[in-house]
N, C-alpha and C positions, 0 to 999 in steps of 0.2 A: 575482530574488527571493531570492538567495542570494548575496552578496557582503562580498569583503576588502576596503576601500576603500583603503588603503595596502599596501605594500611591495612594487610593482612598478615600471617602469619611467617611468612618470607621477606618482607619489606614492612616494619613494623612503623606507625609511625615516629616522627622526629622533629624538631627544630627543622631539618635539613629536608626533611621529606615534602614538607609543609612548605617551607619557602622555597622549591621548586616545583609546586605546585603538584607534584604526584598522586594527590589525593584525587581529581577531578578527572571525571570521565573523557579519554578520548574518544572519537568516533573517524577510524579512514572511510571518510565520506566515497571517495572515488569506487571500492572496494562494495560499500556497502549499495551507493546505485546501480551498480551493475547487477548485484545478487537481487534487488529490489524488483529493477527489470525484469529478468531474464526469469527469475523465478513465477511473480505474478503474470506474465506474457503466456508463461510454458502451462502452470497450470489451468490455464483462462483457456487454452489450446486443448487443452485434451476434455476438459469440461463442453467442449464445443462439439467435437469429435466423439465425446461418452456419448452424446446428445444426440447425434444427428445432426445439429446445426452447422450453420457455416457463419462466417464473421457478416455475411449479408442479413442473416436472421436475427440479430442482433438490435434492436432496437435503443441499447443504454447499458454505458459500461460506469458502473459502482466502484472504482478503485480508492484503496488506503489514502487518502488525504495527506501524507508525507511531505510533499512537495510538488508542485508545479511538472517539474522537470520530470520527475520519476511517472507520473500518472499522463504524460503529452508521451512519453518516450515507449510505455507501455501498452495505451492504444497504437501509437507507432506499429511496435512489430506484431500486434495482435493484428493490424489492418484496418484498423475502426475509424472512420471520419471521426474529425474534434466534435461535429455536433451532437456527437451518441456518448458523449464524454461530459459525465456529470460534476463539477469542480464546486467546494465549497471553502477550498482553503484561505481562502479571503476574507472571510468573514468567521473562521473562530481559529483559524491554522490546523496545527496537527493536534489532536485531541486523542490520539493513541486507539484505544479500544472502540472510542466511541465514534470515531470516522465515519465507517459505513451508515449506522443507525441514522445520525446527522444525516449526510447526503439524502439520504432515503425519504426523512421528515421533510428535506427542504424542498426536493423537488416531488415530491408525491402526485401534483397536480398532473402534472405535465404525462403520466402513464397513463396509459389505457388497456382497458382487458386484452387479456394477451399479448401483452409488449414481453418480449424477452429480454430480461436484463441478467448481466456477468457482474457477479461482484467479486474481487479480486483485493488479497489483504498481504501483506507484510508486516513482522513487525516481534514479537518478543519473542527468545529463544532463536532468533534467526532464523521462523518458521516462515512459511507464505500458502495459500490456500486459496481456492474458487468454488462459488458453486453457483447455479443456473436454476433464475426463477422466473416461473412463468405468472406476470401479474393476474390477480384473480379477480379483481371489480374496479 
């Protein structure tokens, strides 16, 4: 879903490789938010479920900063009001790795002991993951 079509040992490159632009990553975006979804939704579910909790106990959901769309659509099937839905991609976009840590820094204030927050990731490898923290101070 995410592929060079040139410049490795199959497709070396070329004048011709180069001037049809093969060298430059595509991404089937459609492909990839679905897996985006459906991935981060599923594991956020069973982290709820491993826990005990229910999407009511949920005080703030942490999701990969990717897009808009992907983190609105993912509270979606998780069941999460927008306002448990922490969003910072406005102000640095997607910053890959450093997503969650961001969110976290930006709204720090706003938690309180014992808020339960899901943070929910996608992203290299075509991997996705959750885990469930209970705020400590």
């Amino acid at each position: 879903y995410l592929k060079i079509d040139a410049g490795g040992s199959i497709l070396p490159a070329s004048a011709e490789t180069v001037a049809n632009k093969q060298h430059t990553v595509f991404q089937d975006g459609k492909t990839v938010y679905k897996y985006a979804v459906s991935g981060m939704a599923d594991v956020s579910e069973k982290i709820l479920e491993r826990n005990n909790l229910t999407k009511d106990d949920v005080n703030w959901l942490v999701a990969h900063q990717a897009n808009k769309r992907i983190i609105d659509a993912t509270a979606s099937r998780i069941g999460l009001e927008e306002d448990k839905v922490l969003v910072n991609i406005e102000r640095y976009g997607n910053t890959t790795s450093g997503t969650l840590p961001l969110v976290l820094f930006d709204f720090e204030k706003k938690f309180k002991k014992g808020d339960n927050i899901i943070f929910a990731a996608f992203g290299g490898g075509f991997t996705w993951g959750s885990i469930y923290l209970k705020w400590a101070y």
